[in-house]
N, C-alpha and C positions, 0 to 999 in steps of 0.2 A: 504494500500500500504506500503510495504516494501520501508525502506531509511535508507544505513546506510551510514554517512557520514566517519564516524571515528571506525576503525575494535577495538581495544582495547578501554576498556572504566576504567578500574581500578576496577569497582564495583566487581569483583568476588576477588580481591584479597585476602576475609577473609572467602572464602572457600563458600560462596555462587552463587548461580544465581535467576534472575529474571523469574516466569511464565507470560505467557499472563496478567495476571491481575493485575500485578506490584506486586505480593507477592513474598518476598525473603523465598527461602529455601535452604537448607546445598547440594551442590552438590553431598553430596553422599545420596539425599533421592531419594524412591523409585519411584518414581514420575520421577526425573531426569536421572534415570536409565534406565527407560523405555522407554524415548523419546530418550534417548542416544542412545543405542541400537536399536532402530527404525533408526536411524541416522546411527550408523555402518550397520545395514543391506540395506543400501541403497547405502552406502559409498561401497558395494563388489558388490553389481546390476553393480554399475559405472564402475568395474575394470571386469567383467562378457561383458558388452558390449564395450568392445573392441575386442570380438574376435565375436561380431553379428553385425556387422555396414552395413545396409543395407537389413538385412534380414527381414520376419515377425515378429520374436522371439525379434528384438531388436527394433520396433515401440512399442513393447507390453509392452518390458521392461522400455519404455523411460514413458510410462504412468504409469507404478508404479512407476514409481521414482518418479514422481508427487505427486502420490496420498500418499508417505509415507512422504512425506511433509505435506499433510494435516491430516494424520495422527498423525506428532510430534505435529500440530497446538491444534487437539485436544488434545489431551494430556497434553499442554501445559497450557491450561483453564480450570482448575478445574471445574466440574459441582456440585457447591455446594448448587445447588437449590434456590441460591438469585439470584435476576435479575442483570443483566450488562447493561453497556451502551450501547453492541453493540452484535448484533449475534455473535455467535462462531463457528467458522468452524468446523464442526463436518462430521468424516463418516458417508454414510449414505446407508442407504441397498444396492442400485442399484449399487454400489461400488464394494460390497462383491458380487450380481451378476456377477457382470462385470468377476470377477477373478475365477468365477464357471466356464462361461461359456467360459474362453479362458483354464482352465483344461481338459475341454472337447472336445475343439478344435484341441488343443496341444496333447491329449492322445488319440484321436479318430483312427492313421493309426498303433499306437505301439500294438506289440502282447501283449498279457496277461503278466505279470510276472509270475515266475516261479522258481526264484531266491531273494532275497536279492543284492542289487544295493552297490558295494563299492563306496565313494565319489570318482572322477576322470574323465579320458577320455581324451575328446578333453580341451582345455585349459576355453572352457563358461561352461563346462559342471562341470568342478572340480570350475570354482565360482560360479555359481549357487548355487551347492552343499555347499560350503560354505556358500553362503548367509541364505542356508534354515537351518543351523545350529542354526546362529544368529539371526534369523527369529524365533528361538522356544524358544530361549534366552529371543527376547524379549518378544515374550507370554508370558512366563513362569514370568518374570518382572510384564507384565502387569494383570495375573491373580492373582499376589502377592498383587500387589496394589488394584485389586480390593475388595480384601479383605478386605481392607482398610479405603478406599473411592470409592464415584463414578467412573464406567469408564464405557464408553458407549458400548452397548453389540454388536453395529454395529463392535464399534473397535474391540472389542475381535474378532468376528467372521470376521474382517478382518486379522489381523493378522494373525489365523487358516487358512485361504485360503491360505494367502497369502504363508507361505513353502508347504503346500501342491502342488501350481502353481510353486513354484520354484524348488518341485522334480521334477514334468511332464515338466519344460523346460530344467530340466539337461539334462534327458532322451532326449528331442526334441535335443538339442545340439549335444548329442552323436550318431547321425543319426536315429532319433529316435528310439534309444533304440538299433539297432544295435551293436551300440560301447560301450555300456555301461559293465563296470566292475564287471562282479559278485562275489558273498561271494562263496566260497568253503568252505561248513562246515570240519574243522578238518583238514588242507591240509595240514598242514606245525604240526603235528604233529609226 
C-alpha cells in the first residue's frame, strides 16, 4: 500500500532517486528514463481523456492508465535474479492480451488504410496520437535498457501494444477513421 505522508522528501536533491528496492541511482539513468517516460505517456492518456469522458474509448483508457502504473512498478524493481522480500509487480501476458484484443475491437468497423494517418483531428485523437509518440519513446528507452539489464519481455511487448492500441484509438477518436488526417505524398511541393 501506497502512503505518502509528506510530497517532498529532500533525498533527490543531489540529483538522485530511489527504485522499489531502496537502491539510489542518478536521475538521469536509463532505468529512470524509462519509467519517466512511461509516466509522461500516461500523463497525455490523462489530457486524451478529457475529450472521451463517458465513452467506451475512455473506460478503456482509464485501464491503461492503471496498468502503466504497474508498468512504472515494474520497472521500478530491478529483476536482478536475487530474491526480495516481497513479490514484485510485474506485467504479465494477459495484460499484453488484454491490449491485442481491444486493437481488434477498436479497428474491427474502420476501412483498411490506404493512406499514411497525419497526427491530428478531433482534439482525443491528436493526444492519443501524441501519447503513441511517447509510447515508442518509451520503448525505445526500454529496449535500450534492456540491453543492459533485465527487463521483462511481458513489459516490452506491452509497451509495443501499447502505441500500436493508441494508433487504432486515435483513429477510433476520429470517427473511426472517418476524420482522420491523411499524408498527401509531395502536396505542398
Amino acid at each position: 500500500m501506497v502512503k505518502l505522508n509528506k510530497i517532498y522528501t529532500k533525498t533527490g536533491d543531489q540529483g538522485t532517486t530511489g527504485l522499489g528496492t531502496g537502491e539510489r541511482r542518478s536521475k538521469a539513468d536509463l532505468r529512470i528514463e524509462a519509467f519517466g517516460t512511461v509516466d509522461e505517456t500516461n500523463s497525455c492518456i490523462g489530457l486524451a481523456r478529457l475529450h472521451t469522458a463517458g465513452s467506451d474509448l475512455d473506460s478503456i483508457l482509464a485501464r491503461i492508465q492503471n496498468e502503466l502504473f504497474d508498468l512504472g512498478a515494474d520497472l521500478c524493481v530491478p529483476d536482478d535474479g536475487k530474491p526480495l522480500e516481497y513479490e514484485p509487480l510485474r506485467i504479465i501476458a494477459s495484460q499484453v492480451e488484454r491490449l491485442e484484443a481491444d486493437i481488434d475491437l477498436l479497428n474491427g468497423p474502420m476501412k483498411p488504410l490506404k493512406s499514411f494517418i497525419l497526427p491530428g483531428g478531433a482534439p482525443a485523437a491528436a493526444y492519443l496520437h501524441l501519447a503513441r509518440t511517447i509510447a515508442r519513446r518509451a520503448e525505445r528507452l526500454m529496449v535500450a535498457l534492456a540491453e543492459r539489464e533485465r527487463v521483462g519481455a511481458e513489459a516490452l511487448k506491452y509497451i509495443n501494444r501499447l502505441s500500436d492500441f493508441l494508433f487504432v484509438a486515435a483513429r477510433a477518436a476520429n470517427d473511426n477513421g472517418n476524420a482522420d488526417v491523411l499524408w498527401v505524398p509531395g502536396q505542398s511541393r
